[in-house]
N, C-alpha and C positions, 0 to 999 in steps of 0.2 A: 186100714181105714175102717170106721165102726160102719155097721151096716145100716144103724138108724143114729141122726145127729143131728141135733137144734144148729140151726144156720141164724146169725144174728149180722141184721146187715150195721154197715157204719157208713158214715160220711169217709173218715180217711185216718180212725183211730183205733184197728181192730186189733191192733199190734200194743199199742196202749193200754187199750180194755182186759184184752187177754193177758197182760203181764200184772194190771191191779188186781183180776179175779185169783190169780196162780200165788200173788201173794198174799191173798187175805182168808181164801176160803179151805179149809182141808181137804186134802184131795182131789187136788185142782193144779195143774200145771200148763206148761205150755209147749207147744210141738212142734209139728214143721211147719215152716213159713214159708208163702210161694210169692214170688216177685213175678209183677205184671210180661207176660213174653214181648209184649208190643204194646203200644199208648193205644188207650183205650177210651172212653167218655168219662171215666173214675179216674181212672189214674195213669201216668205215663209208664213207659217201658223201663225196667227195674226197679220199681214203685214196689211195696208190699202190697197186693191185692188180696190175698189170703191167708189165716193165720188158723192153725188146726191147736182146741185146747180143750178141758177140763171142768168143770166148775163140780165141786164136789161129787166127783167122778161120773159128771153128766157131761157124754161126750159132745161138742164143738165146735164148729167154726165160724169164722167172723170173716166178713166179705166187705171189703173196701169197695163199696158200691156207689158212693156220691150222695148227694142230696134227695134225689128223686123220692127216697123213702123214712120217713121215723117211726120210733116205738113207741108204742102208746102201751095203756094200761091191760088190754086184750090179752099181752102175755106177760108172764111176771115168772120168776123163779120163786120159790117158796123154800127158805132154809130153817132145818128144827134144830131152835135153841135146847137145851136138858140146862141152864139155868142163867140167872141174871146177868151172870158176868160174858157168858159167851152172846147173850142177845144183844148187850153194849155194844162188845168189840164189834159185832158183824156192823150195827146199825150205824153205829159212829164212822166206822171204815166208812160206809158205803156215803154218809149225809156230810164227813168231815174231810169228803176228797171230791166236792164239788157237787155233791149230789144236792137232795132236797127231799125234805120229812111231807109225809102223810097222813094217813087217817089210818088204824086199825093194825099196825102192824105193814104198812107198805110206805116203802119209800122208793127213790127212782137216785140210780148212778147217776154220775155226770156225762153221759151218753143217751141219758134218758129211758135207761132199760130199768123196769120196775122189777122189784124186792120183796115179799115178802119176807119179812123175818120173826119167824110166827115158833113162841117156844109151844112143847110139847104138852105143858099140859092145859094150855088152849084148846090144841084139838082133844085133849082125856076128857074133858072139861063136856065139846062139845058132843063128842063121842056118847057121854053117859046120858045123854037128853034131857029131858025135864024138866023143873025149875033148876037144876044144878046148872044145865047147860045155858039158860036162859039169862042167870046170874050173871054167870060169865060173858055170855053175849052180849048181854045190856051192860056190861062194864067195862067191855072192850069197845064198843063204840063210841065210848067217850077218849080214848087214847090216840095218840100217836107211835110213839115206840112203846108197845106192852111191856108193863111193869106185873112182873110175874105174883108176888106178892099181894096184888088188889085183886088178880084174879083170882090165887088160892081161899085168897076170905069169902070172895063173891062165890066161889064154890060149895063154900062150909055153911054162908047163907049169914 
């Protein structure tokens, strides 16, 4: 057991969630699953109530917790692209398997857990300050899924 670990609750899909993350993101798999000992307010007795996983080697678990709680935009995972084709796949995975597109490089699963999927040389971009990073700034605020291309210009000026 890791000694510090992102806890993501679910309605009753954590066994779902964590087998879409294990197949889409590198370094990302799936672990032990723990079934409810007894019916509880979430789930009944041999129910999945806990699932222990992965998402780009950021450790885990999903808690089959009910309705009482959702995710909103507060937390969001943030994954770096190094070029256009892998910021597709992640973005497409995540918007063409129920999810829903956003502003700036964030989109939300079909669980409703937010994404950033923010390539690398956004943050170089914003990293270098200045009008370079500004270019960039003001031209990713016009996006939805960052198109790495319009930034690299908006950098050059």
């Amino acid at each position: 057991m890791a000694k510090n670990r992102i806890c993501l609750w679910y309605d009753k899909d954590a066994e779902d969630a964590a087998r879409f993350y294990a197949a889409t993101f590198l370094n990302s798999a799936v672990g032990r699953i723990y079934h409810a000992p007894s019916d509880n307010h979430s789930t009944k007795a041999g129910e999945v109530i806990m699932v222990e996983f992965t998402i780009a080697g950021i450790p885990c678990i999903g808690l089959n917790g009910g309705s009482a709680f959702k995710h909103n935009e507060a937390f969001s995972f943030q994954i770096a692209t190094d070029d256009q084709e892998e910021t597709d796949r992640y973005w497409n995975a995540i918007v063409d398997n129920g999810g829903q597109e956003s502003e700036c490089g964030w989109c939300k699963d079909k669980w409703s857990v937010s994404w950033q999927i923010t390539p690398r040389v956004l943050m170089e971009a914003m990293a270098a300050g200045g009008n370079e990073a500004k270019r960039a700034f003001d031209v990713m605020m016009t996006m939805q899924k960052i198109d790495i291309a319009t930034i690299e210009a908006a950098r050059r000026g």
